[in-house]
N, C-alpha and C positions, 0 to 999 in steps of 0.2 A: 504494500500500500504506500504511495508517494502522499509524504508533508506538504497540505496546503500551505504556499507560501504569504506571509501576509503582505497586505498591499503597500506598495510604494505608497507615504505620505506627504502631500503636497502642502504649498505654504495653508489650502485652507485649515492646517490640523494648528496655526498657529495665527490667534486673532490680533492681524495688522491690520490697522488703518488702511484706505484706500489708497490714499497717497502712498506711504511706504509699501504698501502691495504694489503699486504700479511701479517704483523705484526698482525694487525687487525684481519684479517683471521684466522690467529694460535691462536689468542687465543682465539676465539669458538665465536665471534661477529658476530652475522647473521644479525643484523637491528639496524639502530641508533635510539636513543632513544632521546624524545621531548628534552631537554635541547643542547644532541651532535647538534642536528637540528638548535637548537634558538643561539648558541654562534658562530658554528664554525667560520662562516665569518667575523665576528667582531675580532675574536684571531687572525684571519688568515692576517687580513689587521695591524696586530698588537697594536691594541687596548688592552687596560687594561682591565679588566670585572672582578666584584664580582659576583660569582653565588652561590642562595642558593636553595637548592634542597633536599628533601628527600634521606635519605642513600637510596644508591643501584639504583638511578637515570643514575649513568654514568658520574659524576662532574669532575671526572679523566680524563676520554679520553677525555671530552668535551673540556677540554684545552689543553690535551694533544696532540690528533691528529696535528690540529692545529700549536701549539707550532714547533712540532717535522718536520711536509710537510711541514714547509712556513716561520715561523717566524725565527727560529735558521740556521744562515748557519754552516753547517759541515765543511766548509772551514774555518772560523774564528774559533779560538783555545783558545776565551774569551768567561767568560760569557754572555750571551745575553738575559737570560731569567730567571728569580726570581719567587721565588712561595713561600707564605709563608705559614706557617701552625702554629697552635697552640703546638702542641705536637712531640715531637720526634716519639712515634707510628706511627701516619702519616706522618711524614717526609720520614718512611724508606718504609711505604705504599705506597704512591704518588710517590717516588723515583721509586718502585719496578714498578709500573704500566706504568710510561714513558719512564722507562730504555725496558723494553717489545714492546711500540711503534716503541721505536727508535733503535730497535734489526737489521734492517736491513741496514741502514744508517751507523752506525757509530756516531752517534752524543752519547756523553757523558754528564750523570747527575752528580753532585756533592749532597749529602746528607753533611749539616750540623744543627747539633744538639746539646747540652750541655747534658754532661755525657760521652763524645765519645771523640775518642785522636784526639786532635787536630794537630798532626802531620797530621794523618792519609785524613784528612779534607784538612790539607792545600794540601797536595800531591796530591788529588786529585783536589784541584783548580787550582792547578801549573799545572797539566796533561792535559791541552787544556780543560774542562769542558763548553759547552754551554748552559748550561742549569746548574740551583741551585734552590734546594728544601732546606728549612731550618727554623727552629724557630727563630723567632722576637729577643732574646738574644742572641743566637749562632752567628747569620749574624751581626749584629754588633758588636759583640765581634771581630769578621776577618776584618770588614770593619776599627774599631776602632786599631786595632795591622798591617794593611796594606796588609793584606793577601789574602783578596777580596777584590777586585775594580770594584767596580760596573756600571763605564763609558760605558760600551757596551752594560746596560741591554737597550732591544728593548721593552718589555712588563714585566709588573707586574701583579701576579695574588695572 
């Protein structure tokens, strides 16, 4: 006797906004994948989460969705959500992938990095930014000179 297999799960098994579903959509996501599946709810209620996962898992969107439907309001013009990353590479990586979420929204990332002008950095914290992607040295560099203020983060990932 062959094991029914159970069904591939699409984003309906996961309630996003229509905006972020269509984000989603655009960018070629036909099914979420186990980890999108095991986090979202937990981001979504705003919880903190460490996830580790195999490259090419979907670690991005698994916070990211999340982050971008529920946790950050588009109406508040402060940070509210911190991401940290190891490297600038992935800082402008992870940046590029939730800016793409949050393509239909309006809700604004801020990428900070060291090696990068920090004019440029602050402008965009000053710019209503709800969301920040950034390395461990750079963010405390803004936190330490007053530039970031970190009082509104909702979640830390």
């Amino acid at each position: 006797m062959e094991e029914e297999k159970a069904p591939t799960p699409t984003f309906d098994a996961i309630p996003l906004s229509a905006d972020v579903r269509s984000a989603i959509d655009a960018l070629g996501y036909t099914a979420p994948t186990p980890v999108q599946l095991a986090v979202f709810e937990s981001v979504a209620a705003g919880k903190s989460v460490v996830v580790q996962a195999r490259t090419g898992t979907g670690k991005t969107a698994a916070f990211g969705m999340p982050l971008v439907d529920r946790v950050v309001s588009k109406n508040v013009h402060k940070p509210q959500a911190l991401v940290l990353v190891p490297t600038r590479e992935l800082a402008l990586q992870v940046t590029r992938e939730v800016e793409a979420i949050a393509k239909n929204r309006g809700t604004k990332i801020a990428c900070i990095y060291g090696g990068a002008s920090m004019t440029k950095q602050v402008d965009a914290l000053d710019g209503g930014s709800q969301g920040v992607v950034g390395t461990p040295g750079r963010v405390l560099d803004h936190i330490r000179r007053g530039t970031f203020e970190p009082s509104h983060i909702k979640t830390f990932g």
